[in-house]
N, C-alpha and C positions, 0 to 999 in steps of 0.2 A: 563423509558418505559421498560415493559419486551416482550421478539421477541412477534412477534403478532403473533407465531405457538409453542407450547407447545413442548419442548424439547425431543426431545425419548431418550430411554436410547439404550447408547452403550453399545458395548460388551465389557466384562471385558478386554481384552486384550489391547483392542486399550484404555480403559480409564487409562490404567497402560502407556500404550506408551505415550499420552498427557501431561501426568501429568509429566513423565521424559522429555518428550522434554521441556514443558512450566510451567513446575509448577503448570497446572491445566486445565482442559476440557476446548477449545475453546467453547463456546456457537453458533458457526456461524457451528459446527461441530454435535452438539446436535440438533441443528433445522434443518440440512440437513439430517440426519437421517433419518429422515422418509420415503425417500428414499435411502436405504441403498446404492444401485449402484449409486446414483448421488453425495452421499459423497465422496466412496470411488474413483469414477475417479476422483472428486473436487482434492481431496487430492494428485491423484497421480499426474493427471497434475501440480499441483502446486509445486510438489516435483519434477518433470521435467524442469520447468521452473524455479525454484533456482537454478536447477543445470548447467544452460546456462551459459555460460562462457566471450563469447566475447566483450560486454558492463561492463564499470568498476561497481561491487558493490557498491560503492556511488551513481554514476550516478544513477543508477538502485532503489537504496533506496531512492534517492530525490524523482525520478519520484512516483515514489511508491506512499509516503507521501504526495508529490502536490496532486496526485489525490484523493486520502482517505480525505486529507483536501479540495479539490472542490468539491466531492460527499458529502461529511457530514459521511463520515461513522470513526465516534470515534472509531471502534475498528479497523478496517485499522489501521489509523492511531498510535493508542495505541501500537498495535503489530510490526508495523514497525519501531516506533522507541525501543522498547525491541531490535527487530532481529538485526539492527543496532548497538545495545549497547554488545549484544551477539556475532556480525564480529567482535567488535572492528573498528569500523565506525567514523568517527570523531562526537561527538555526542553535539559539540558545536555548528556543524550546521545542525547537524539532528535536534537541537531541536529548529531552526528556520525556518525550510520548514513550516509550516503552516501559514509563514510571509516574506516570503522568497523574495515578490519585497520591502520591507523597511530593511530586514537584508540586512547588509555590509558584512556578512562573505562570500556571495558566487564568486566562479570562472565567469566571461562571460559564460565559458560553461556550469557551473552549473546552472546558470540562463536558458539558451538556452533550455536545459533539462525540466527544471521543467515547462517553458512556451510552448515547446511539449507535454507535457504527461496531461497541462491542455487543451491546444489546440484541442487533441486528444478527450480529454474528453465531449466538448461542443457539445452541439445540435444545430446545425448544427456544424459538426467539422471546427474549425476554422485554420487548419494548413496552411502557406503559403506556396509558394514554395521558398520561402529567405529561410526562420526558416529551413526549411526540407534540402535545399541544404547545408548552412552550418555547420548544425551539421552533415551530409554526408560528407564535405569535413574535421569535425576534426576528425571523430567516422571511417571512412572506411566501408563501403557495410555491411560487418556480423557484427558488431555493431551495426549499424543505424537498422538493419531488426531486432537483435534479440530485442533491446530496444522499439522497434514499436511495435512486438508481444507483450512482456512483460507487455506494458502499457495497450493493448488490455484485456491482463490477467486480469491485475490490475483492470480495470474497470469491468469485471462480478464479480469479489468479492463482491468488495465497493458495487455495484449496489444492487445484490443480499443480503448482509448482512443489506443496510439501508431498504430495504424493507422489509425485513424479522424481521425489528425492533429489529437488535443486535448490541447492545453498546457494550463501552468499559468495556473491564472488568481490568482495571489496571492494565495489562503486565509494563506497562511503570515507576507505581513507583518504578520500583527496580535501576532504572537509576537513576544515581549521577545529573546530570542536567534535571530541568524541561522542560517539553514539552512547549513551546509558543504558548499562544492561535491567533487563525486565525482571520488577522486585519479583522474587518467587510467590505462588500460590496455588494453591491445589487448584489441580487439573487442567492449569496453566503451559504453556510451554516458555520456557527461560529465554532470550532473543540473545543471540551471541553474533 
C-alpha cells in the first residue's frame, strides 16, 4: 500500500539531514509535510522525547515496539528496531517484541513493560492498578511518568502513520538479526 496522502517534497536541507540521520527520507515525514508546522513540531517533540532520560532505553524501545506491533504500524516497528540496533540495544530481544509473551528472552520487568505500553494502547485502556503499581514500585515516580508520557507519544505516531497508510520502509534490514513476525491473535494486526 502506498500512504493514502501523496508525499510533499521537503526542503533540501532537511532531505540531506534524513538521509545522514537514517540513510534515507522517512515517508511518515513526506506525508506530514503537507503541513509543514505539523511536521516540524512532530519531529521536534519526538526529538524531545528521545532525549528523556529517566526510563531505561530498552524499557523504552520494547514499549516502543509492543505498541507499533499492537497498532500494525510496520514502520514503527521497522524503525524502532534500526534505532535499537543503532543504541546498541540488545537486539536478540528487540527482535522478539513482536512476540514477546512466547519469547523466553524477556526480564519480568520487561514483560511488565511491554504489557503497559500495550494496555495503554487498548480501547478502552486496559491498565490495572497491580500492573501500574508495580512497575511504580521497580521504575520510581520520574520513570514510571516519563515511560507513561513516552507510550502516549508512541501511540500518535503508530496511529497516525497507520492511517496515513505508511509502511515499512526497511530501516530494519541493516540489522544482523531478523525482526519476528507477530504471533497471530484476534483483533491483532500481524507486523510484517
Amino acid at each position: 500500500m502506498a500512504p493514502r496522502i501523496p508525499k510533499a517534497e521537503l526542503p533540501a536541507e532537511l532531505t540531506r539531514n534524513m538521509i545522514d540521520q537514517l540513510g534515507a527520507v522517512p515517508e511518515n515525514v513526506e506525508v506530514l509535510w503537507h503541513s509543514p508546522q505539523v511536521a516540524r513540531d512532530n519531529l521536534e517533540f519526538g526529538s524531545k522525547v528521545g532525549a528523556w532520560d529517566a526510563a531505561d532505553a530498552s524499557l523504552k524501545s520494547f514499549a516502543h515496539m509492543a505498541v507499533a506491533a499492537l497498532v500494525g504500524c510496520g514502520w514503527c516497528l521497522d524503525v524502532g528496531y534500526f534505532q535499537a540496533h543503532n543504541a546498541q540495544l540488545d537486539l536478540a530481544k528487540a527482535s522478539q517484541v513482536p512476540r514477546w509473551r512466547e519469547a523466553e528472552v524477556f526480564t519480568p520487568l520487561e514483560r511488565d513493560v511491554m504489557e503497559y505500553a500495550e494496555a495503554m494502547s487498548s480501547t478502552p485502556l486496559t491498565v490495572t492498578d497491580e500492573l501500574y503499581a508495580g512497575l511504580l514500585g521497580r521504575l520510581g515516580p520520574a520513570a514510571m511518568t516519563e515511560l507513561t508520557a513516552f507510550i502516549a507519544f508512541v501511540n500518535l505516531a503508530t496511529r497516525a502513520n497507520v492511517a496515513n497508510g505508511v509502511e515499512s520502509q526497511g530501516f530494519s534490514s541493516a540489522c544482523e538479526i531478523p525482526l519476528a513476525a507477530r504471533a497471530s491473535r484476534s483483533g491483532a494486526a500481524s507486523a510484517s
